[in-house]
N, C-alpha and C positions, 0 to 999 in steps of 0.2 A: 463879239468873239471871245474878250477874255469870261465873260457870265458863263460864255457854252464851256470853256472850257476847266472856269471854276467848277462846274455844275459834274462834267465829268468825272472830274478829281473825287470830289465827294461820292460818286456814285460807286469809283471802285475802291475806298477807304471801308464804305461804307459793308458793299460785299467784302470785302478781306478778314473785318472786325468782326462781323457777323460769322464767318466761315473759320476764325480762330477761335471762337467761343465754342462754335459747334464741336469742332476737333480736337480741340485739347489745347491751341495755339500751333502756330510757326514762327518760325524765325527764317530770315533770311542766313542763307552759308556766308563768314566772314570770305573775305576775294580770296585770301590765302588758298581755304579751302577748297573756292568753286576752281582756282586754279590746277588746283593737284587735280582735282577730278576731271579737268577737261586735257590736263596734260595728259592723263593716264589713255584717256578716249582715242585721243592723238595717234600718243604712241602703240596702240594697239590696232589700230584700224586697219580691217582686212590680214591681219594676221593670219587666220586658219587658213589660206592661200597658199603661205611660206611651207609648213610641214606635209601639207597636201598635193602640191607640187612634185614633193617626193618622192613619194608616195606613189602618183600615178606614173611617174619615171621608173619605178623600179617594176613596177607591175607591168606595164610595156617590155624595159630590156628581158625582163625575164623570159615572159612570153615567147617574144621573138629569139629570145636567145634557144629555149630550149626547141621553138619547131626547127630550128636552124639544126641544131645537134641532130635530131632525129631520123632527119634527111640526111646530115650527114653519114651516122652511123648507116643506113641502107646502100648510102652510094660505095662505102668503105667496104662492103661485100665484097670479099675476092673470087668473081665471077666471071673477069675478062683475061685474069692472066693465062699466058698462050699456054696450052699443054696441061692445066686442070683436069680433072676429069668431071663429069658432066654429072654425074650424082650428087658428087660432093660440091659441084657447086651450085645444082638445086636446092640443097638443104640449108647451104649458107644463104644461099636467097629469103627458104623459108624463114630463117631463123631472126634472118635482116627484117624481114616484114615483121615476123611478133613483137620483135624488139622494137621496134617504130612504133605499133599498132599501139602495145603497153604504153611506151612512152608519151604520146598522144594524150592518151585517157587520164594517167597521172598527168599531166596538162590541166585539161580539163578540171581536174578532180581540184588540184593546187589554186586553179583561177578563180574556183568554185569557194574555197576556202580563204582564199585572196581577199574576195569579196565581200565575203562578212566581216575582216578586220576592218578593210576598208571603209564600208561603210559605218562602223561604229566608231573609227575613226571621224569620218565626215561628220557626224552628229554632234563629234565635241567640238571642233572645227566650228561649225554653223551656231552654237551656243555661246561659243566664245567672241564668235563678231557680232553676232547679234544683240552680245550684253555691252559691247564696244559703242555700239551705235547708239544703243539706250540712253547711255550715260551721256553720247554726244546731246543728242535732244533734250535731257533733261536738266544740262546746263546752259542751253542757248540764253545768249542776252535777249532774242526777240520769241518766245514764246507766244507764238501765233496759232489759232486757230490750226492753223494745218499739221503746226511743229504737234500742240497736240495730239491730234489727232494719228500723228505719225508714231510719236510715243506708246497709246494707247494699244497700235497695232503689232511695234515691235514688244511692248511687254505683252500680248499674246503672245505670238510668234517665240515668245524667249519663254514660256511655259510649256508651248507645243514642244520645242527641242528638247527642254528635260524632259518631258516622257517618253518620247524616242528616245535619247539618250538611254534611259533606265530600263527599257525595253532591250535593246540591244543590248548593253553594257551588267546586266542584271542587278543596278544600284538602285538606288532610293533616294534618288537626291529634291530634297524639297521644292516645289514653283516658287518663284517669288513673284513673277508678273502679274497676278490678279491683283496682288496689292497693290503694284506701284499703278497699274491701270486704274485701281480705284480712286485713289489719292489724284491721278492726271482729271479724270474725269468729274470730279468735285464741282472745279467751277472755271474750268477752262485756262486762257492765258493770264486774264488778271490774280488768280489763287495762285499759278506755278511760279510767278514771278516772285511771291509772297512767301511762298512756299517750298524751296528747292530742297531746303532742309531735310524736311517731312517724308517729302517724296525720295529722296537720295539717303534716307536711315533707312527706308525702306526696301531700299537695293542692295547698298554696298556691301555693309555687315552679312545682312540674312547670306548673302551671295558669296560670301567669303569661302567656308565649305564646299561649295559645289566647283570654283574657281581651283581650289587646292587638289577634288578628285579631279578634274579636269587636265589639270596642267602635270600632273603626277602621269596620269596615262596616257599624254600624251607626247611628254620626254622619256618613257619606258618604252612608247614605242618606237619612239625615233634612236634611242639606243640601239634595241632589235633592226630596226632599218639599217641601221651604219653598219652591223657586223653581215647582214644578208647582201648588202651594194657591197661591201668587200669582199664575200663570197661566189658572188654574180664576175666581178671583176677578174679572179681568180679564175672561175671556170671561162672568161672570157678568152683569157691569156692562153689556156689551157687548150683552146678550141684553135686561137690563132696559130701556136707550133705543130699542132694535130694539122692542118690545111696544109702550111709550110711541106711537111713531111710527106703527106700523101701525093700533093702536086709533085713532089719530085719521085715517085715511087711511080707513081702512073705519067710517066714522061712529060709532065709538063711543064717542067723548069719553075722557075721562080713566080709567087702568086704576081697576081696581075695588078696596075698601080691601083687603081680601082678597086680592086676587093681590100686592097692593104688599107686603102683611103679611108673606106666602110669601117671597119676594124678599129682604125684610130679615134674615129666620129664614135664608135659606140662606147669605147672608154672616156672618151673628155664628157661625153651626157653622163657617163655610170658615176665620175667620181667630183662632176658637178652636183649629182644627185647625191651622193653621199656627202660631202662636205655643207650642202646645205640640212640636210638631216640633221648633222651635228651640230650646225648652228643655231636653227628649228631649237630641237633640243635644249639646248642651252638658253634660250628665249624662254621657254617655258618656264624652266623653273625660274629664271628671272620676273617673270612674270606672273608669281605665285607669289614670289617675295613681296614683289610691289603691291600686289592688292593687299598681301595682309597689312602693309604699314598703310596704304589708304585707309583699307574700313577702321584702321586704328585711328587714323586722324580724322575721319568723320565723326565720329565719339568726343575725342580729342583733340580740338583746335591748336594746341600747343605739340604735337606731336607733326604738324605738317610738313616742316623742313624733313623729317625722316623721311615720308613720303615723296616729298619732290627729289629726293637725293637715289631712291632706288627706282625712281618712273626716269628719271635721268640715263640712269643703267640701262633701263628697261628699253628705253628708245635707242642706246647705237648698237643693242644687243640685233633689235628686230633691224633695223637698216642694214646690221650685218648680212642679215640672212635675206634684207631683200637684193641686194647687190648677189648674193650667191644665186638668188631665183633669177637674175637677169642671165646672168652666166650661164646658168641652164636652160634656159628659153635659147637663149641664142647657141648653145650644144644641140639642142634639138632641132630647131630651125637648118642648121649644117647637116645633120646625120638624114633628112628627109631626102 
């Protein structure tokens, strides 16, 4: 047993020696370092969730907010009050319906337009967990056949999304996944374990740019978010005194617990969604900070505390905002 397992030992020395020659050399990451890199994994994991959340909350109130209006403004036609005259309240008919009709299509038009922030949104979102993930797997203690194999598929997968990204977004932001795919693919679990170094110069750094456009665009847009859920909210307020007034204008007393109920549910989702935007937000750029002092101290073994001290940040920043996404799960869960 210990011969087989001498024999072993030698076999994967053997490949390592040979595969440092071939490459230039590896070095193993001092623990400092593989720390900060798996803490950073950590605290980022499934992040593009948190601002996306948002995102699809506010694109719903909207929605629904303005078919709401639309209908409302029609039914606001003064065409039943007694002793009208019957022309003129045709024409406010007519005028009820183009104005709905319009309003409809700017709908349309807005969802249409919606959708392509959105989804260049989702692109950076999907780049950003996807480079999360990478980093998990390529600091595992047990780099196994599969863990490779896993790695290999998310550094595709994390080159596909920069081209979507840059298709969408109109940048230029460089792959870095063929590389690190190449360096995983070397010579399996015995070279990565050898190797993390090699393989993680060849993410962090290169990736630092694309991390900075990323995280820039998308705390710019989660600023824009906060001021449009504030605007939403507004015209919400605005919509529920409009009901108020009319209910009692067309004899029906005070609105109903019900519609008022609806009304409250639609502001606790709006400024759930908003207060997580600006958290979102604020994650972001925290999270822009912390990669640049990681890829520094991937470089830089001595510069590691910096980096564990802003991935520190970086985790109650995102815990913030996932406590806010609960909050709003469970706002929408109530308004259904």
């Amino acid at each position: 047993m210990k011969r087989q397992y001498d024999l072993k030992a030698r076999i994967e020395l053997l490949v390592c020696v040979t595969l440092s020659l071939a490459l230039g050399g590896c070095a193993v990451l001092t623990s400092d370092q593989k720390d900060a890199v798996k803490a950073f994994a950590t605290a980022t994991t499934n992040y593009g969730t948190l601002p996306g959340a948002a995102l699809s909350a506010y694109a719903d109130a909207y929605v629904a907010a303005h078919w709401t209006l639309q209908v409302e403004d029609l039914d606001s036609a003064d065409i039943t009050k007694p002793g009208s005259d019957g022309d003129k309240a045709a024409q406010d008919l007519t005028q009820s319906l183009k104005a709905t009709w319009a309003g409809l299509a700017k709908n349309e038009q807005y969802q249409t337009e919606f959708n392509q922030t959105a989804n260049k949104a989702s692109a950076a979102f999907n780049i950003l967990d996807t480079y999360s993930s990478l980093l998990t797997k390529l600091t595992s203690d047990d780099f196994t056949n599969d863990l490779n194999s896993d790695a290999t598929a998310l550094s595709n997968s994390l080159d596909n999304g920069i081209k979507l990204y840059n298709s969408k977004a109109g940048t230029n932001l460089d792959p870095i996944g063929s590389t690190v795919a190449e360096i995983v693919r070397g010579a399996g679990g015995i070279y990565i374990r050898h190797c993390q170094e090699k393989a993680l110069k060849a993410a962090i750094p290169p990736a630092d740019k694309m991390i900075q456009t990323l995280t820039t665009d998308v705390a710019g847009a989660m600023t824009e978010l906060d001021a449009l859920l504030t605007e939403t909210e507004k015209d919400l307020s605005d919509d529920f005194t409009n009901d108020s007034i009319n209910s009692y204008k067309h004899g029906h007393g005070a609105l109903s617990y019900e519609l008022i109920s609806a009304f409250v549910a639609e502001y606790e989702k709006l400024e759930a969604a908003r207060h997580l935007a600006v958290q979102a937000g604020t994650a972001a750029k925290q999270f822009a900070t912390a990669h640049a002092k990681l890829a520094a101290a991937i470089n830089e073994p001595a510069s590691f505390k910096e980096a564990l001290a802003e991935i520190s940040t970086l985790k109650v920043e995102i815990q913030a905002a996932q406590t806010l996404k609960s909050t709003l799960d469970a706002a929408q869960a109530k308004s259904k």
